[in-house]
C-alpha positions in Angstrom: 189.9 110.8 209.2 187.4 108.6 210.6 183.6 109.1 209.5 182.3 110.1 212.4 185.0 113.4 211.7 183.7 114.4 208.3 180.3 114.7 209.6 180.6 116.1 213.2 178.8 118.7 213.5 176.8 121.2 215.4 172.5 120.8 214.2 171.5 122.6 217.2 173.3 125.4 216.2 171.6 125.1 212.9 168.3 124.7 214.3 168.4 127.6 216.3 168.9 130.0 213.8 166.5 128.7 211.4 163.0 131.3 212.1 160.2 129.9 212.0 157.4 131.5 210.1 153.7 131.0 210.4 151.2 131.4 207.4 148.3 132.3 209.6 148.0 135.7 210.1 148.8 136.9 214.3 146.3 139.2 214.0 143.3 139.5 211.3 141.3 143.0 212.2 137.9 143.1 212.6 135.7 144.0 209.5 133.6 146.2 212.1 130.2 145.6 210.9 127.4 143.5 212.5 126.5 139.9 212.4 123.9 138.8 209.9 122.3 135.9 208.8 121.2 135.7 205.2 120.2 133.0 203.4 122.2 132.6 199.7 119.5 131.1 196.9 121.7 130.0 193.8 119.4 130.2 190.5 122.3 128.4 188.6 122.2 125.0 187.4 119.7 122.8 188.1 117.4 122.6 190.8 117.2 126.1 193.7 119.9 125.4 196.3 119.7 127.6 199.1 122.4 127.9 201.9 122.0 129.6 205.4 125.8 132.0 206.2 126.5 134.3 208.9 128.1 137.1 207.8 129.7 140.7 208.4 127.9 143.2 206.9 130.8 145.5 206.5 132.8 142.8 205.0 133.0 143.6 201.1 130.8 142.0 199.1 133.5 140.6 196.6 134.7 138.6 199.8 131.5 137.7 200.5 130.5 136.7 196.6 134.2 134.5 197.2 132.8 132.9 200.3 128.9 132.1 198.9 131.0 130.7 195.7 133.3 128.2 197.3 130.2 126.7 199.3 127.8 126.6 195.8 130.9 125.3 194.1 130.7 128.1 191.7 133.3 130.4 190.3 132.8 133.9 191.5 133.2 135.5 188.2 130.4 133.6 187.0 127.6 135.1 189.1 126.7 138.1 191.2 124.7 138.4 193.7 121.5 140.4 194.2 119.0 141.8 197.2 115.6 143.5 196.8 116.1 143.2 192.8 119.7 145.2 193.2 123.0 143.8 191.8 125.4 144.3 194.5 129.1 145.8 193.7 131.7 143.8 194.6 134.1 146.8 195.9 131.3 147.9 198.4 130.6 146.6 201.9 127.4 144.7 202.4 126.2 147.3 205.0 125.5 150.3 202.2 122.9 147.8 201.0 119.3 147.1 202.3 119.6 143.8 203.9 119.1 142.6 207.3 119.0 139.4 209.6 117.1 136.8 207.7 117.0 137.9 204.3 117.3 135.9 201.3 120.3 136.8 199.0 120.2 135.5 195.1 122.6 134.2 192.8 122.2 134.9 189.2 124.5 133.9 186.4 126.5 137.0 185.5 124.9 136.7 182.0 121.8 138.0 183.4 122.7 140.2 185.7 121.6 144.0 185.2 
């Protein structure tokens, strides 16, 4: 047996029956709300930082509150986030709060939060 023998064999048969599977999504459905543009003040740490984020306002605002905290660099549970003096829950959608294109949307350290 020669070496070529021992290792003759058929990859593109291999190949073929290998699936490929992608990690994206094919389809992500809509959140169905409207487009907004609030502005996200974080009271933590030093200094005000405030950031500018288009959002969906019948996205939830946990996913939101996810979103704000990756761009402060801040760890969601640490914070909440508040509109018109009202500590938003994290299991409802932005829309069943009062806020609109524009407004300013605080952070505040969950220590303080009412």
């Amino acid at each position: 047996m020669s070496f070529k023998d021992e290792f003759d064999e058929d990859l593109e048969e291999n190949i073929e029956e290998q699936v490929t599977r992608s990690k994206t999504p094919a389809y992500k459905s809509p959140a169905g709300g409207r487009k907004i543009t609030l502005y996200f003040t974080s009271t933590i740490g030093p200094g005000e930082k405030k950031q500018k984020l288009t959002v969906d306002d019948g996205n939830a605002v946990g996913d939101i509150k996810q979103t704000v905290g990756n761009i402060f660099g801040l760890n969601p549970a640490d914070f909440h986030i508040s509109s018109g003096g009202v500590t938003m829950d994290e299991g409802s959608p932005l829309d069943n709060y009062s806020v609109s294109d524009g407004d300013e949307v605080l952070l505040i350290p969950a220590s303080t939060a009412g």
